[in-house]
C-alpha positions as CSV (number, residue, x, y, z in Angstrom):
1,X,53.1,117.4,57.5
2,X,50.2,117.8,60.0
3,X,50.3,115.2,63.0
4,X,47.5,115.5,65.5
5,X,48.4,117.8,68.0
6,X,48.7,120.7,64.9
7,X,45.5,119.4,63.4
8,X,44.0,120.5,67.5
9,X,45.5,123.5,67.4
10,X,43.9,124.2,64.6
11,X,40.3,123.4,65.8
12,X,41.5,125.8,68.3
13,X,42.5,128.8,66.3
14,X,39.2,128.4,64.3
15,X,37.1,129.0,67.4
16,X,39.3,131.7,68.7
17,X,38.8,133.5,65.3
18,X,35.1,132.7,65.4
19,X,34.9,134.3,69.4
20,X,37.8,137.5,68.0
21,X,40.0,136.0,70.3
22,X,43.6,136.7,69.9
23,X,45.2,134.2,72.2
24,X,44.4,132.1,74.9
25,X,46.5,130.2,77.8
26,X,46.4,127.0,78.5
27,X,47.5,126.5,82.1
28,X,48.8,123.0,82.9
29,X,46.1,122.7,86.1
30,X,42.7,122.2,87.4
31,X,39.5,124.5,89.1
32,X,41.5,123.9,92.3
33,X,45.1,125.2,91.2
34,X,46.6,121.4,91.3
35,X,49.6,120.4,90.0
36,X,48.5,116.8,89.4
37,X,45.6,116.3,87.3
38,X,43.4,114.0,86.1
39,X,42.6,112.9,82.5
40,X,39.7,115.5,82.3
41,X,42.1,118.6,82.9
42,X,45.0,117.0,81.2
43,X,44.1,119.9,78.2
44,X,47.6,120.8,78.2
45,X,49.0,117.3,77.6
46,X,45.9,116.6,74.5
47,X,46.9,119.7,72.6
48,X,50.3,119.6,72.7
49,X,51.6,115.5,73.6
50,X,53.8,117.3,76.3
51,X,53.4,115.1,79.5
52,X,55.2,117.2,82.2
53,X,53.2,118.1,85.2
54,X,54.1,121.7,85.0
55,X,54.0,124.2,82.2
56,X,51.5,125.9,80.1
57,X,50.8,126.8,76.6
58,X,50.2,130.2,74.5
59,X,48.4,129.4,71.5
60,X,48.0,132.5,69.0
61,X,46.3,132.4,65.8
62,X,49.4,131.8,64.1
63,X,51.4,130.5,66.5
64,X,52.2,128.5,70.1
65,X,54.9,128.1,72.6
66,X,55.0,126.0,75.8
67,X,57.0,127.8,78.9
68,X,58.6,124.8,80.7
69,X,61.1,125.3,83.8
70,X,64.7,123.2,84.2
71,X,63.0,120.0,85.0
72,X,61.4,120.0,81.3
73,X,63.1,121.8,78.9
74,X,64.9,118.3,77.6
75,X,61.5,116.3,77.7
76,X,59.8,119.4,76.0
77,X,62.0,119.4,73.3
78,X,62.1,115.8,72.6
79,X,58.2,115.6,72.9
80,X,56.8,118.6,70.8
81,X,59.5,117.9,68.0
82,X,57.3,118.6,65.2
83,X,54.1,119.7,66.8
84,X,55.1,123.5,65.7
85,X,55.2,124.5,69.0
86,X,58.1,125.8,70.4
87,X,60.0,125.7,73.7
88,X,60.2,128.4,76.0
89,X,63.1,127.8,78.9
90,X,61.6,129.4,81.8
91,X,64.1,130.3,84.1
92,X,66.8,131.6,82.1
93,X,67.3,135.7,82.2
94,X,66.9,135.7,77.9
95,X,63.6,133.8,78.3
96,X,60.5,136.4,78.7
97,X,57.7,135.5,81.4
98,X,54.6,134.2,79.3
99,X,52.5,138.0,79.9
100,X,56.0,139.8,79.1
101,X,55.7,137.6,75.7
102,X,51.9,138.7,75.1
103,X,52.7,142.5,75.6
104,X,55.4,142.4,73.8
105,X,54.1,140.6,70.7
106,X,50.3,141.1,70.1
107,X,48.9,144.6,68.8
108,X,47.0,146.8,71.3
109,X,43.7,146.2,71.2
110,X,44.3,142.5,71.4
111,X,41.8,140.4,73.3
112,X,43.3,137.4,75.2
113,X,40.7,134.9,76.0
114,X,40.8,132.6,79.1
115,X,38.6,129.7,81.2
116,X,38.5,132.0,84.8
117,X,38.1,128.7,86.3
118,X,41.8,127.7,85.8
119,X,43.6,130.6,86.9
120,X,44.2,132.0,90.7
121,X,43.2,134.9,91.8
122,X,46.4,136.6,92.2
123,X,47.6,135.2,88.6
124,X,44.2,136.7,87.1
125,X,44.4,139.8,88.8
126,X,48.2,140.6,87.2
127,X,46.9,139.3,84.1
128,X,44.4,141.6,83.9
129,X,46.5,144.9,85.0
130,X,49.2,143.9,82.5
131,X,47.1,143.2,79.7
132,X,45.1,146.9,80.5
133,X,48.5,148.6,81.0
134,X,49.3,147.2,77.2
135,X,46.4,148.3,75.7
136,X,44.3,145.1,75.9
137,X,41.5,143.0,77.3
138,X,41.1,139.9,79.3
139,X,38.3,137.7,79.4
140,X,37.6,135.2,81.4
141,X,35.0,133.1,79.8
142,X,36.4,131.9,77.0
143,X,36.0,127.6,77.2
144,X,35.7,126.2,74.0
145,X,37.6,122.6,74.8
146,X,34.6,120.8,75.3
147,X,33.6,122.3,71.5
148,X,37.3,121.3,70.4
149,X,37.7,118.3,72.4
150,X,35.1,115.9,71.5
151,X,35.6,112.8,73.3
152,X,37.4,114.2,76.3
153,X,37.1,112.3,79.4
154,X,34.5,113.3,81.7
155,X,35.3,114.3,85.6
156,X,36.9,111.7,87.6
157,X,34.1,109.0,89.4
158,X,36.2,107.7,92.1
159,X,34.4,106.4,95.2
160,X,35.1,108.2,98.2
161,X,36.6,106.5,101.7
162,X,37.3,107.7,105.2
163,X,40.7,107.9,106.5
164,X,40.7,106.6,109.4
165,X,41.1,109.0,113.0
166,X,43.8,105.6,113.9
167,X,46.2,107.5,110.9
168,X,45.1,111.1,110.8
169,X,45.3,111.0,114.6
170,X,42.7,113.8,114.7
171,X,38.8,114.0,113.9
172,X,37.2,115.9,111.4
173,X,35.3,118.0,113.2
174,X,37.9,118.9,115.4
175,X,39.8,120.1,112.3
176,X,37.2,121.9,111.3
177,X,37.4,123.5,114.7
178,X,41.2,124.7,114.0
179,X,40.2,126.3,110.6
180,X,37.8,128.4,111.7
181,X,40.0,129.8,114.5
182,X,42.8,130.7,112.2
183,X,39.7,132.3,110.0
184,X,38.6,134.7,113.1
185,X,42.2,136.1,112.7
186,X,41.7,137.4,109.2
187,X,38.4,139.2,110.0
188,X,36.6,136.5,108.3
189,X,33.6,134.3,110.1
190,X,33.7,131.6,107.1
191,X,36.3,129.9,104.6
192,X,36.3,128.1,101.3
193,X,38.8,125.8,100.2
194,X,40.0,125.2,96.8
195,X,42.6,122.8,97.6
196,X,42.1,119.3,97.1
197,X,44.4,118.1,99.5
198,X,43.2,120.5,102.2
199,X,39.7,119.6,101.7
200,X,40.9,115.5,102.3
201,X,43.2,116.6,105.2
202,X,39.9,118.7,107.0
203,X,37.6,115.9,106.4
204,X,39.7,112.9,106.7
205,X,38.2,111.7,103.3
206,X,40.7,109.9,100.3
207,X,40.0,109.3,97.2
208,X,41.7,108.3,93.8
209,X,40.5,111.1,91.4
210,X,44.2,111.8,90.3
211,X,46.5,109.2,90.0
212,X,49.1,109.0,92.4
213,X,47.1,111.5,94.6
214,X,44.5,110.5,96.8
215,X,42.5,113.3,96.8
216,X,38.7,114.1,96.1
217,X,37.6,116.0,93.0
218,X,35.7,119.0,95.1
219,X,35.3,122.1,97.3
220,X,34.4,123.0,100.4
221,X,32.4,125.9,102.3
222,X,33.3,126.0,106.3
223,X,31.2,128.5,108.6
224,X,30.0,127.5,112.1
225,X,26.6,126.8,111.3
226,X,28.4,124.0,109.3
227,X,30.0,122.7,106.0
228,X,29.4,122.2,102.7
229,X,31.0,120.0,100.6
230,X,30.4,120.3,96.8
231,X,31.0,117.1,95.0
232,X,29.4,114.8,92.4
233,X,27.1,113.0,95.1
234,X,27.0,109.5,93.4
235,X,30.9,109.2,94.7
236,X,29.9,109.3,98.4
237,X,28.6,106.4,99.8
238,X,26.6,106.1,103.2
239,X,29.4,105.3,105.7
240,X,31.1,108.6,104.1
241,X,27.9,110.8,104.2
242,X,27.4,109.5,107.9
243,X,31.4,110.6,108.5
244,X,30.3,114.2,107.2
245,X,27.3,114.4,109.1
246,X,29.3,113.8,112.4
247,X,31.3,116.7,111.1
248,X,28.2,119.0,110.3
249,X,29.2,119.0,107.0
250,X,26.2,118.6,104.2
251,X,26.5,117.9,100.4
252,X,26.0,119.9,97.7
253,X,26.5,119.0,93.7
254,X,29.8,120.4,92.4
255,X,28.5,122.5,89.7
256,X,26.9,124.1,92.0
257,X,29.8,126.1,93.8
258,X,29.3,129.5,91.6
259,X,25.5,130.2,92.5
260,X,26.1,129.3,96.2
261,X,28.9,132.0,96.5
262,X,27.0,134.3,94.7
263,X,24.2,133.7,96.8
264,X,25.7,133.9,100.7
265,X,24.6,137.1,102.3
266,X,25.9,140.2,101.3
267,X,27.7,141.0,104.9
268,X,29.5,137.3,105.3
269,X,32.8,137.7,105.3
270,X,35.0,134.7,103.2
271,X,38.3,133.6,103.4
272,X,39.9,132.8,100.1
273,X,43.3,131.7,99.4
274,X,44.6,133.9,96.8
275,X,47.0,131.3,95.5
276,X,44.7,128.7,95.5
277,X,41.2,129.5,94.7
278,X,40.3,130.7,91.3
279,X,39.9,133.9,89.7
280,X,35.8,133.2,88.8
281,X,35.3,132.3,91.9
282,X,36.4,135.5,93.3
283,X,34.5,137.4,90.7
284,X,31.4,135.1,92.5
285,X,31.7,136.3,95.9
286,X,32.4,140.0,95.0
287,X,32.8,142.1,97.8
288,X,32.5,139.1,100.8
289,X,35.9,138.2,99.6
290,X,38.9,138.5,102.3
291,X,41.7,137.4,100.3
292,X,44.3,136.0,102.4
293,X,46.3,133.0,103.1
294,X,44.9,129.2,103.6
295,X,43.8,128.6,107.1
296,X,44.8,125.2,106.7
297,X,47.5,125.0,105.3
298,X,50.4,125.2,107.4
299,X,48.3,123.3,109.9
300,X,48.1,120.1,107.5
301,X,52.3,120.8,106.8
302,X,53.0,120.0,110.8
303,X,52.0,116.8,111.7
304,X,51.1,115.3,114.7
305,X,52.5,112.7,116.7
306,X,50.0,109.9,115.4
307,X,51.2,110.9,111.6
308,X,54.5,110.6,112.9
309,X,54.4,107.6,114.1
310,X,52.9,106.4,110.8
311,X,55.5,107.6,108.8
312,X,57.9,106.2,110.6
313,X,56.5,102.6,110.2
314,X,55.7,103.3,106.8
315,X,59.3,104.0,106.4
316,X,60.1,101.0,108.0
317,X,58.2,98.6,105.3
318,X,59.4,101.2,102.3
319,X,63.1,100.7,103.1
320,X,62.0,96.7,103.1
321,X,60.3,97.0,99.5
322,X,63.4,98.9,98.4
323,X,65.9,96.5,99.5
324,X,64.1,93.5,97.8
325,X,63.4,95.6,95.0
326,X,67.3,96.3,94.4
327,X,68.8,93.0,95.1
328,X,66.3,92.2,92.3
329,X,67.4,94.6,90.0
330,X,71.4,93.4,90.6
331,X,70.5,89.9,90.8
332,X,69.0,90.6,86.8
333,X,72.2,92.9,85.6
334,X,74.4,90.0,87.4
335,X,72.6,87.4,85.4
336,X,72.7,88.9,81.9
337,X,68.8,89.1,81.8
338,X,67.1,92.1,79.9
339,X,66.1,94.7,82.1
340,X,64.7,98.0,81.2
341,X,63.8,101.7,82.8
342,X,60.5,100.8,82.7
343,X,61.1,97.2,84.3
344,X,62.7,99.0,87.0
345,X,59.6,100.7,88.0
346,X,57.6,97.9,87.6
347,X,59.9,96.0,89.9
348,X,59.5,98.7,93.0
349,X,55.9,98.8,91.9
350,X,55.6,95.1,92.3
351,X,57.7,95.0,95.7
352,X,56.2,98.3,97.4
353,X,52.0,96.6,96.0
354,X,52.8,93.5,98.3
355,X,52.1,96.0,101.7
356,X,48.8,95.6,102.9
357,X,49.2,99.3,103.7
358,X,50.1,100.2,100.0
359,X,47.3,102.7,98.3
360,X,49.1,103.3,95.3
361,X,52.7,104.9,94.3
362,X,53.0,108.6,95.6
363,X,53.9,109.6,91.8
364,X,55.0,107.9,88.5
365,X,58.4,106.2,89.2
366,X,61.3,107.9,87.7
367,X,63.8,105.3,86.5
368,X,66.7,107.1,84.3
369,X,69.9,105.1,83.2
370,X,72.6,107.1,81.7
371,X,71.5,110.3,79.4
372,X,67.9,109.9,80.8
373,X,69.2,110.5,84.1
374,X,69.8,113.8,83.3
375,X,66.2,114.5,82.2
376,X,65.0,115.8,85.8
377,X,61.1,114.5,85.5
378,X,62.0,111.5,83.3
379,X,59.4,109.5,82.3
380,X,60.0,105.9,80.7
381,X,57.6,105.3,77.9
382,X,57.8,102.2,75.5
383,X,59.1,104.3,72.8
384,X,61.9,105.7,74.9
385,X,62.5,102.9,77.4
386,X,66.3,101.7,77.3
387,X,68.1,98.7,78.6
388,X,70.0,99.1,82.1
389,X,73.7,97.6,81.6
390,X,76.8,98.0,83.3
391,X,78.6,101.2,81.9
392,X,76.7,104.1,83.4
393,X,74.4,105.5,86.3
394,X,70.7,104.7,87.0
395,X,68.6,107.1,89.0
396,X,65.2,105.9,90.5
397,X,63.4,108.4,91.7
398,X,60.7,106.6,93.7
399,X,57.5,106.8,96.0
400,X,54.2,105.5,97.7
401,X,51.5,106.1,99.6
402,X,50.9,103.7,102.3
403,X,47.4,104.3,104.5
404,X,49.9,105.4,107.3
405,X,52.0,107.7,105.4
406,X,53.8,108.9,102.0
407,X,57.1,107.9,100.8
408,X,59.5,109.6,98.4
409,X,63.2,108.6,97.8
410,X,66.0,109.3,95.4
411,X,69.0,106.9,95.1
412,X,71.5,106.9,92.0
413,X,73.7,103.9,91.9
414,X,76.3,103.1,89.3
415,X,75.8,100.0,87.1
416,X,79.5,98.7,87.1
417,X,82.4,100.3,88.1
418,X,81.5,104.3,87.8
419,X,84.3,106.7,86.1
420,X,86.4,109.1,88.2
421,X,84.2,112.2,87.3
422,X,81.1,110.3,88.3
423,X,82.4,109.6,92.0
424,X,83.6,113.2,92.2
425,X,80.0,114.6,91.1
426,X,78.3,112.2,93.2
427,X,79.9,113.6,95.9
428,X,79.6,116.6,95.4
429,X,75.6,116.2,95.5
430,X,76.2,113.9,98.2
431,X,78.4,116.8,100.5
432,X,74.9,119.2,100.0
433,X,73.4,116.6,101.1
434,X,75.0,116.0,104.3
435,X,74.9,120.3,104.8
436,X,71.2,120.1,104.8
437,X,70.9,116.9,107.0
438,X,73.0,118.3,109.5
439,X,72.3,121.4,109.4
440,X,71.2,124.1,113.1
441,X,68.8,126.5,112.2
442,X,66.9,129.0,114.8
443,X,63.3,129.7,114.9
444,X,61.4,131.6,112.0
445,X,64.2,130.4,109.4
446,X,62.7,129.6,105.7
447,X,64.1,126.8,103.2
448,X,65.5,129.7,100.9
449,X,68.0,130.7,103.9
450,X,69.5,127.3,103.7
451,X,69.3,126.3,100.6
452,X,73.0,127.3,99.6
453,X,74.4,124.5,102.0
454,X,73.2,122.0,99.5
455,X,74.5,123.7,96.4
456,X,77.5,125.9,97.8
457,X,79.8,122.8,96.9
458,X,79.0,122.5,93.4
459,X,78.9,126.3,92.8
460,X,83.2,126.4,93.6
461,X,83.0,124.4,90.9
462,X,80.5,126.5,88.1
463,X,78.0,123.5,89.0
464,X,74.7,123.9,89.8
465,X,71.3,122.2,89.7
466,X,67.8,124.3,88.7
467,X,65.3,122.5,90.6
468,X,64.5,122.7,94.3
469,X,66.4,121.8,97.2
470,X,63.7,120.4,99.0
471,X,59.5,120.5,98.8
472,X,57.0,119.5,101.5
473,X,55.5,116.1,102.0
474,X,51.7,115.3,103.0
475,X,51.1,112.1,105.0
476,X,48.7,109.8,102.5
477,X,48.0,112.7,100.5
478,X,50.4,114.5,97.9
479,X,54.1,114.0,97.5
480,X,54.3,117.7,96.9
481,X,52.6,120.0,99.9
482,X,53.4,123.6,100.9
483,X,53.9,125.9,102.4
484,X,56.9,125.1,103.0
485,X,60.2,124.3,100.5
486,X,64.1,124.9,100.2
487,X,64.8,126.7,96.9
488,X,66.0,129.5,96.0
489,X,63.5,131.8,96.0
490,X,61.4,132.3,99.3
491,X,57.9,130.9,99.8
492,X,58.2,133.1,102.7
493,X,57.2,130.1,104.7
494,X,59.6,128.8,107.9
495,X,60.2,125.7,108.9
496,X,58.2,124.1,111.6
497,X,58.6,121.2,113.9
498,X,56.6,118.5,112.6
499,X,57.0,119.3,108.9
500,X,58.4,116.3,106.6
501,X,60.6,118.4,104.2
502,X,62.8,116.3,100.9
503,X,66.5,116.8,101.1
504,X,67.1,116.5,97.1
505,X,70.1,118.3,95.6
506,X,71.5,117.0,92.2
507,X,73.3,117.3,89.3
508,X,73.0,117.0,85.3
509,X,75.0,116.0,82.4
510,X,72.6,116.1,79.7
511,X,73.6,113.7,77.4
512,X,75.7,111.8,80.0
513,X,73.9,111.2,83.4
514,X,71.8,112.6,85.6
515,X,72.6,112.1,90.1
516,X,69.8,113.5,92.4
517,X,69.9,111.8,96.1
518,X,66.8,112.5,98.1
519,X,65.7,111.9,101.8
520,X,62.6,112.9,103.8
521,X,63.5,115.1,106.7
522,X,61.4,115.9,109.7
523,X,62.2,119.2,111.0
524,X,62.4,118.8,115.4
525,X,63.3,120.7,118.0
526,X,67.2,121.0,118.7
527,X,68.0,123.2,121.7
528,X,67.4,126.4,123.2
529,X,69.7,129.1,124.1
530,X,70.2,132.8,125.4
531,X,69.4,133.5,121.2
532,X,66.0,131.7,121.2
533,X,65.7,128.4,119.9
534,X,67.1,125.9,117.3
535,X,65.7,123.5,115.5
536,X,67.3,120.4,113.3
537,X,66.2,117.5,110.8
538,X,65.6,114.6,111.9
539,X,65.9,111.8,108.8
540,X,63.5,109.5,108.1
541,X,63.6,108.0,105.0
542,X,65.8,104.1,105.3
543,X,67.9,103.0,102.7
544,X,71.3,103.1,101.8
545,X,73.3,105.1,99.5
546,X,75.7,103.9,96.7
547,X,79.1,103.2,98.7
548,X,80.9,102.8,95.0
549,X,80.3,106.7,94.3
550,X,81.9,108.5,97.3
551,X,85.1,109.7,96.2
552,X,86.5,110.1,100.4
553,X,89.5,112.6,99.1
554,X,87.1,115.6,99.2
555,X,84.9,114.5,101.9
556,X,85.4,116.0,105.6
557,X,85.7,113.3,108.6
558,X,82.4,114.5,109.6
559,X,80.5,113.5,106.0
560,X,82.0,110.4,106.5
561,X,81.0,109.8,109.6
562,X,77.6,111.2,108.9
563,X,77.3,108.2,106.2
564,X,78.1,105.8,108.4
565,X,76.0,106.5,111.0
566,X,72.8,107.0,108.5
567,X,73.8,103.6,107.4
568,X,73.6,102.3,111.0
569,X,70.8,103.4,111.6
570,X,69.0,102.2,108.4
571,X,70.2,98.5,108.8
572,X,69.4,99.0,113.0
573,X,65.5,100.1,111.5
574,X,65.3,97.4,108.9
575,X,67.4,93.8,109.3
576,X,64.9,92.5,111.9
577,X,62.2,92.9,109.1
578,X,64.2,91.0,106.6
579,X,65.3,87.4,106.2
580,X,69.1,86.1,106.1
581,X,69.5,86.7,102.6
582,X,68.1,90.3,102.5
583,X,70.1,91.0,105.8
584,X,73.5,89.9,104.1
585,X,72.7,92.3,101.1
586,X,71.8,95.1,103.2
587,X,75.2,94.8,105.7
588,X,77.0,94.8,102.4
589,X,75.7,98.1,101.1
590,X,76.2,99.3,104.5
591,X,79.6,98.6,105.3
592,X,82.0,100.9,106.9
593,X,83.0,104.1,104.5
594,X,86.6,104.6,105.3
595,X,89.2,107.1,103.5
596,X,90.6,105.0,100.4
């Protein structure tokens, strides 16, 4: 039977048959290589009814399949049941990469049709050198969703607002200034940014194009004879043109970015980020390209002492909203009252809104009780929202963005009395934890040279988690910033002092429960010795773990006393911002971990 995500599939196929297109990709981003999108990009999500933010789809004329990585391949399954579209496990050594698939299964000769808008420049350029290798052709014109999708939303129409130099701690134009020096380097005299979150950072400009993501639906051309900033001009407001104009940056429309590229002089040299700027965009500037890495962004990843600050108040009222938010949540399980996944989020949503600070959560709230725990990027709709009882584990996976800073936390907590296997496994996650919280690392180290600390516990036992260790944090801006991450495999980026890192290692049952327990950490200075020096991370994130899941018989003295001293510190940070009940609750969850 044809539902209607096989029925647009099939508008597609007719066009691509039309245009002697073979197949085409559908890449699960935006112009500016985002991983969050708004509902205009969100093509990925209307052809299929897959909602995770990453993974993209192959549609042939007779066929399609979604690649998905470990964080999707249960919610793919359970949400392209009977699209016809089948599930691709990225990640696993039998699962082919997507242009490995496409040379290996379409006849030489074989055009593969894509929008050159969507794709980076590296990710085009192997595209097109596999593709010729096998015999086929690339183009990179091929758009027909507007044709296909009739009523699809048009770009997002947010109004545009100043961050204020009281959070950023630095002006615009004094950004601006730091770009262009790091642009000299590459033997380049001018830059353009791709990257939403860069361009907010430079300009010290919010918006709410994507949900969840502050960011401003646009690019932006740096030289120093000034900026351009190419945007739809009916979202910028007076106050925020004045703002640029203090920064020498002008406007331009957004649909305008192609001919301006194509039109800069012949000799000016242009820093693009290879990673992040798209593959038609290259083709515009030709041979003024210097493709290299972002000039800004390992200078947005380190933050300065004003951001700092920030965070650390906005931690301050987060670990607040938490508390109220879970003595809310127990008070409802004590009281036999009907409480669901998606009443959980709504609770945190409702406690975290009551900030003055509060912009908006820093992404969907993941609230997984029991099997849905173990679903990495859960997220609890109204037809798969379940009641929370006593009998299993609830993970909340949970963030904002306050004006000051961006918050994102993990805590799994057991809902009754948890089983034997569940202590052990929790601690287990909880033992990487403590590796990467206490961990001594010298200068120049990456996140994929410590990773192994947080999983080396769980391998002894033929455990093991497939997401990330740990990704970078922007300050009001997007839960997920590079360059810098612990995984295992290198972004070649080290750690910094003044980057805000996550600390998340888990572990997944499927069909049983899921346990993830995340921190933000702040990498800082340490020590220095005869062997250079050593940096450390400093936590920042204030709320307590689940004392009922620590299984003490395979903990050192040292993760005990690492517990209770992160526990000090969160009730020293937050019971003089709470009243007497709040403050008895916390002292409870914080009381002394001691060897059973």
């Amino acid at each position: 039977m044809e539902n209607k995500y096989s029925a647009r599939l099939q508008s597609l196929r007719d066009y691509m048959r039309s245009a002697g297109v073979a197949a085409t990709i559908i890449p699960q981003t935006d112009p500016h290589q985002s991983e969050y999108l708004s509902a205009h990009w969100q093509v990925r999500r209307w052809l299929s009814g897959f909602t995770g933010s990453a993974g993209d789809l192959l549609v042939t004329l007779d066929g399609a399949l979604l690649w998905a990585d470990s964080r999707y391949w249960l919610q793919a399954a359970r949400q392209l049941e009977g699209t016809g579209i089948e599930v691709m496990e990225d990640g696993k050594p039998e699962t082919p990469s997507m242009i490995d698939y496409i040379c290996g299964n379409l006849p030489a000769g074989s055009t593969v049709g894509i929008d050159g808008m969507l794709f980076s420049i590296n990710t085009t350029r192997t595209m097109e050198s596999r593709l010729e290798a096998a015999g086929m052709k690339l183009v990179v014109d091929f758009n027909p969703i507007d044709l296909v999708w009739t009523d699809r939303p048009g770009r997002p129409d947010s109004k545009v607002f100043v961050h204020e130099e009281k959070y950023a701690g630095m002006s615009a134009s004094d950004k601006i200034d730091m770009v262009l020096d790091r642009v000299k380097t590459s033997g380049a005299v001018s830059a353009f940014i791709s990257d939403l979150a860069e361009i907010a950072w430079i300009l010290n400009i919010r918006g709410a194009d994507v949900s969840c993501n502050p960011v401003v639906t646009s690019f932006l051309y740096l030289s120093s004879q000034g900026g351009v900033l190419f945007i739809d001009e009916d979202k910028v407001n007076d106050d925020v043109r004045r703002h640029l104009e203090a920064a020498s940056v002008t406007l331009k429309p957004y649909d305008a970015i192609l001919g301006f590229l194509s039109a800069l002089p012949s000799e000016e040299k242009v820093l693009v980020s290879a990673s992040q700027s798209a593959g038609a965009l290259m083709a515009a500037l030709g041979a003024r390209a210097v493709v290299g890495a972002s000039p800004a962004a390992m200078l947005k990843a380190v933050k300065n002492d004003v951001q700092l600050s920030g965070v650390r108040d906005a931690m301050v009222r987060d670990g607040v909203a938490l508390v109220h938010s879970f003595m809310e949540i127990e008070d409802m399980i004590a009281q036999g009252k009907p409480l669901t996944e998606m009443g959980v989020a709504e609770i945190l949503r409702r406690h975290r809104s009551a900030d003055p600070m509060f912009f908006d959560l820093s992404f969907e709230t993941i609230a997984g009780y029991g099997a849905h725990g173990a679903i990495v990027h859960y997220d609890p709709t109204p037809e798969t929202d379940v009641e929370v009882r006593p009998g299993n584990l609830l993970l909340v996976d949970s963030g904002a963005n306050y004006f000051d800073g961006t918050t994102d936390i993990t805590r799994t907590i057991s809902i009754g009395e948890p089983s034997n296997a569940q202590r052990h496994d929790f601690t287990l996650v909880m033992k990487g934890h403590i590796s990467i919280a206490t961990a001594i690392y010298p200068e120049g180290t990456r996140g994929a040279q410590l990773d192994v600390l947080a999983r080396i516990n769980l391998w002894k036992e033929g455990l093991s988690y497939l997401h990330g260790t740990g990704h970078g944090v922007g300050h009001f801006l997007n839960v997920h910033e590079g360059p810098q991450s612990i995984r295992l495999n290198d972004t070649m980026a080290p750690l910094v002092p003044g980057m805000i890192t996550s600390n998340e290692p888990g572990l997944y049952r499927e069909g049983e429960y899921g346990i993830r327990c995340e921190n933000l950490v702040l990498t800082a200075e340490a020590f220095a010795t005869g062997f250079g020096r050593f940096y450390k991370f400093e936590t920042l994130t204030l709320f307590p773990f689940d004392l009922t899941l620590f299984d003490t018989s395979i903990m050192t003295d040292e993760e005990i006393d690492w517990v209770n001293a992160y526990h000090a510190m969160v009730c020293e940070r937050l019971l003089p911002n709470l009243d007497a009940k709040a403050q008895q609750w916390l002292l409870s969850k914080t009381s002394v971990l001691t060897r059973k």
